[in-house]
N, C-alpha and C positions, 0 to 999 in steps of 0.2 A: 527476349520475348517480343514480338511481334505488336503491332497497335492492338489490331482485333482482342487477341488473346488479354489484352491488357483490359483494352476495353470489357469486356467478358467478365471478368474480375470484377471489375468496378461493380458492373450491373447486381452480380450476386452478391456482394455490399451489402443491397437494398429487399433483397429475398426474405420474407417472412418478419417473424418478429427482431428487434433491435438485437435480444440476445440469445438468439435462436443460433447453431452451430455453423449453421451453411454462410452467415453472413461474415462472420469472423474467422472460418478458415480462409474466405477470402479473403479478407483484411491481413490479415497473415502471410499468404501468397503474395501481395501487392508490395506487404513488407520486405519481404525476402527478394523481388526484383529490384527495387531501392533505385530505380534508374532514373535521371533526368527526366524523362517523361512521366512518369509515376507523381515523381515529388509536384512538375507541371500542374497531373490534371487535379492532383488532391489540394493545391493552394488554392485551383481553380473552384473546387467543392467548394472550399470553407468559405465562399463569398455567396452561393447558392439563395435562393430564394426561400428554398425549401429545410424547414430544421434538420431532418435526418440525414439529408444527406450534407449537410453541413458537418455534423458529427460525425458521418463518415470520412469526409474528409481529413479531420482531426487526427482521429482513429489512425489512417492511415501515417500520417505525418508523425505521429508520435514514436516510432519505433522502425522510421525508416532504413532500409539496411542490416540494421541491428540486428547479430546470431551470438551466438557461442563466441565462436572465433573472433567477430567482431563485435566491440559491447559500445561500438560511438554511433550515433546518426549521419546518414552520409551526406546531407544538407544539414547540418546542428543551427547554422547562425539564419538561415533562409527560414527554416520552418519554425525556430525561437519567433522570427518577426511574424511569419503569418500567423500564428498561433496566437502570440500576445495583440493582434490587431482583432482576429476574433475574439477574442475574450472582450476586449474592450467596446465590442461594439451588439454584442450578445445580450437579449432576453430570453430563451427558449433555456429552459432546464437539460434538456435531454443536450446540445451542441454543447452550451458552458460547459457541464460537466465532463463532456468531453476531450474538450480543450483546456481543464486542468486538470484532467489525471495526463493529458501528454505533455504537460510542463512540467509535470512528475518525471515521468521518462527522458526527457530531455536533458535532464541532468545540469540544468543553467543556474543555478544560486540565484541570480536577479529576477528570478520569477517568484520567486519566496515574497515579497510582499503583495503581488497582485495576485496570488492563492489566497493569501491569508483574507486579502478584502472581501472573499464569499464565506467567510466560516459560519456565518451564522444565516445564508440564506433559507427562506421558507423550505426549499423541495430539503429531503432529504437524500439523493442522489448527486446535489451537486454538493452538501457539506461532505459526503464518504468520497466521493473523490478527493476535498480539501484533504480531508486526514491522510486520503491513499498516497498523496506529489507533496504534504510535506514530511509522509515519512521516507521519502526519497531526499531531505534535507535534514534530516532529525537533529542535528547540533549546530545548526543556526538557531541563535536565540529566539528569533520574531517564531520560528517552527516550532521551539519548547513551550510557549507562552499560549499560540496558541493551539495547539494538542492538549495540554491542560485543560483548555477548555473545552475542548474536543470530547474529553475524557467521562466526562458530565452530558453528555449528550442523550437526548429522549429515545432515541436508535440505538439500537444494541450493537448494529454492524457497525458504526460509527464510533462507539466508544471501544471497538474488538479494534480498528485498523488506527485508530488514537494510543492506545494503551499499547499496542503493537511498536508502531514509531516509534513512540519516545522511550517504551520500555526498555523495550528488545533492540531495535535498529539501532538509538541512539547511543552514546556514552555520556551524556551528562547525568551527574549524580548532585542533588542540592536534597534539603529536607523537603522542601514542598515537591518535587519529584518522586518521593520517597513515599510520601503522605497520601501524595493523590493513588501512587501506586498500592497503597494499604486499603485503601476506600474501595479499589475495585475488586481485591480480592475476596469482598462478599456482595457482589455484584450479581444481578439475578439469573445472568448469561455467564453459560459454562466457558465459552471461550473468551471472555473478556477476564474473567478468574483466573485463569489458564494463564492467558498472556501476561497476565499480573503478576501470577506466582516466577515466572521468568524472568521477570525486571526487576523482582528484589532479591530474583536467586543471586543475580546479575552481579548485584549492589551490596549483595552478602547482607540484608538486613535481616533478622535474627527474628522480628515480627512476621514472617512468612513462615516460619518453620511448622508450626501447629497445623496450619492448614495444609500445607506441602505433605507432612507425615501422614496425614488424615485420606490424601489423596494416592499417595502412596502405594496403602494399604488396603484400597478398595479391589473389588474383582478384579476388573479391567484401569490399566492404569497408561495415559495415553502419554504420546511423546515428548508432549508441555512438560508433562509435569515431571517425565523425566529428565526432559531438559530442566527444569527448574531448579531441580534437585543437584544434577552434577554440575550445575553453576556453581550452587549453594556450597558444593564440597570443593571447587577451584578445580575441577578437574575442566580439561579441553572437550572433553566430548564424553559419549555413552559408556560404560563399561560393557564389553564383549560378554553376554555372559549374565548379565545382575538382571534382576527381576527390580518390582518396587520396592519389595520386603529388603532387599541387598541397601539400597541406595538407603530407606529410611533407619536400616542397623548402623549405616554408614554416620547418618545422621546426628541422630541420637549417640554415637560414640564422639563423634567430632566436637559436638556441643553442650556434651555430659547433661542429655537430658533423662 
């Protein structure tokens, strides 16, 4: 692709609101070019004067290259350093947060303690990031400790992408894993319940089933929860075919309730 066109790209980055579409199919298209000059002018962002397009920056660098076909960054150690030098020199909510959801993407384990050092900042867009790049670590210990704590969080989305990670993503299994995962399944957000009921289909605990049946058996019964359920039963995936009522008969005979 051509400077201009590149250039062009950049600019509509900055079009409209932060999470407006036009900016982010951009960000998207810049990704997908993944070329030396791309990576260039997006290092060049993240030093900017200006927050947004600092964050554009990020944005850009987090998911450099990266398709289907290819799932690595085609700068991984370049943009690991520009990344972690923004972060560490960052006050603006809107950049940080940025720049640790793409040390999320970046896939680097040693980013896992300078995530965890925002878990408890004021904005809550730079904690849902935290929870979003350490469930891209979820069975590093310093990632399970704090997602725990995550899990408690005053943000609903927060404790949805906390309970998510360590639930779902992750494989560790201890009892206070267990615990915190029973606490959110009467949690006041449907999707944080949801993802709960998953983590203990997961972990086969026998305290989810009540609620899992209950869910079930309702009109509409959504994919959580059927995923929740054929955890619960060790099957690999969905039965072709079973409704809720299938999975919760299922249930209830496997656990002679």
């Amino acid at each position: 692709m051509a400077t201009p066109e590149i250039d062009a790209l950049f600019a509509q980055t900055l079009s409209g609101d932060y999470d407006d579409e036009a900016p982010w199919e951009a960000v998207q298209a810049l990704r997908r070019v993944g070329t030396q000059e791309v990576f260039e002018k997006a290092a060049e962002w993240c030093e900017s004067t200006s927050p947004i397009i600092r964050a554009r920056g990020a944005d850009v660098l987090a998911q450099l290259g990266k398709t289907v076909d290819h799932p690595s960054n085609n700068f991984p150690e370049e943009s690991y350093s520009v990344i972690t030098g923004l972060l560490q020199r960052e006050t603006e909510a809107r950049p940080l947060a940025a720049a640790i959801a793409a040390l999320g993407h970046l896939d680097n384990p040693r980013a896992v303690p300078l995530i965890v050092n925002f878990h408890s900042h004021p904005s809550p867009e730079v904690r849902f990031d935290v929870a979003f790049a350490l469930g891209c670590f979820p069975n590093e210990t310093l990632s399970v400790a704090t997602l725990l704590h995550l899990m408690q969080d005053t943000d609903e989305e927060i404790r949805d992408w906390a309970t998510f990670g360590l639930g779902v993503l992750g494989n560790n299994d201890s009892p206070e894993i267990r615990d915190a995962l029973v606490r959110r399944i009467s949690d006041s957000d449907e999707d944080v319940r949801e993802e709960a009921m998953v983590g203990l289909g997961k972990r086969k605990d026998r305290r989810v089933l009540s609620v899992l049946l209950a869910a079930l058996e309702q009109p509409t019964v959504t994919d959580r929860v059927i995923e929740g359920a054929y955890m619960m039963l060790d099957m690999q995936n969905e039965r072709e075919g079973w409704k809720g009522a299938d999975y919760a008969a299922a249930l209830r005979e496997r656990f002679s309730l």
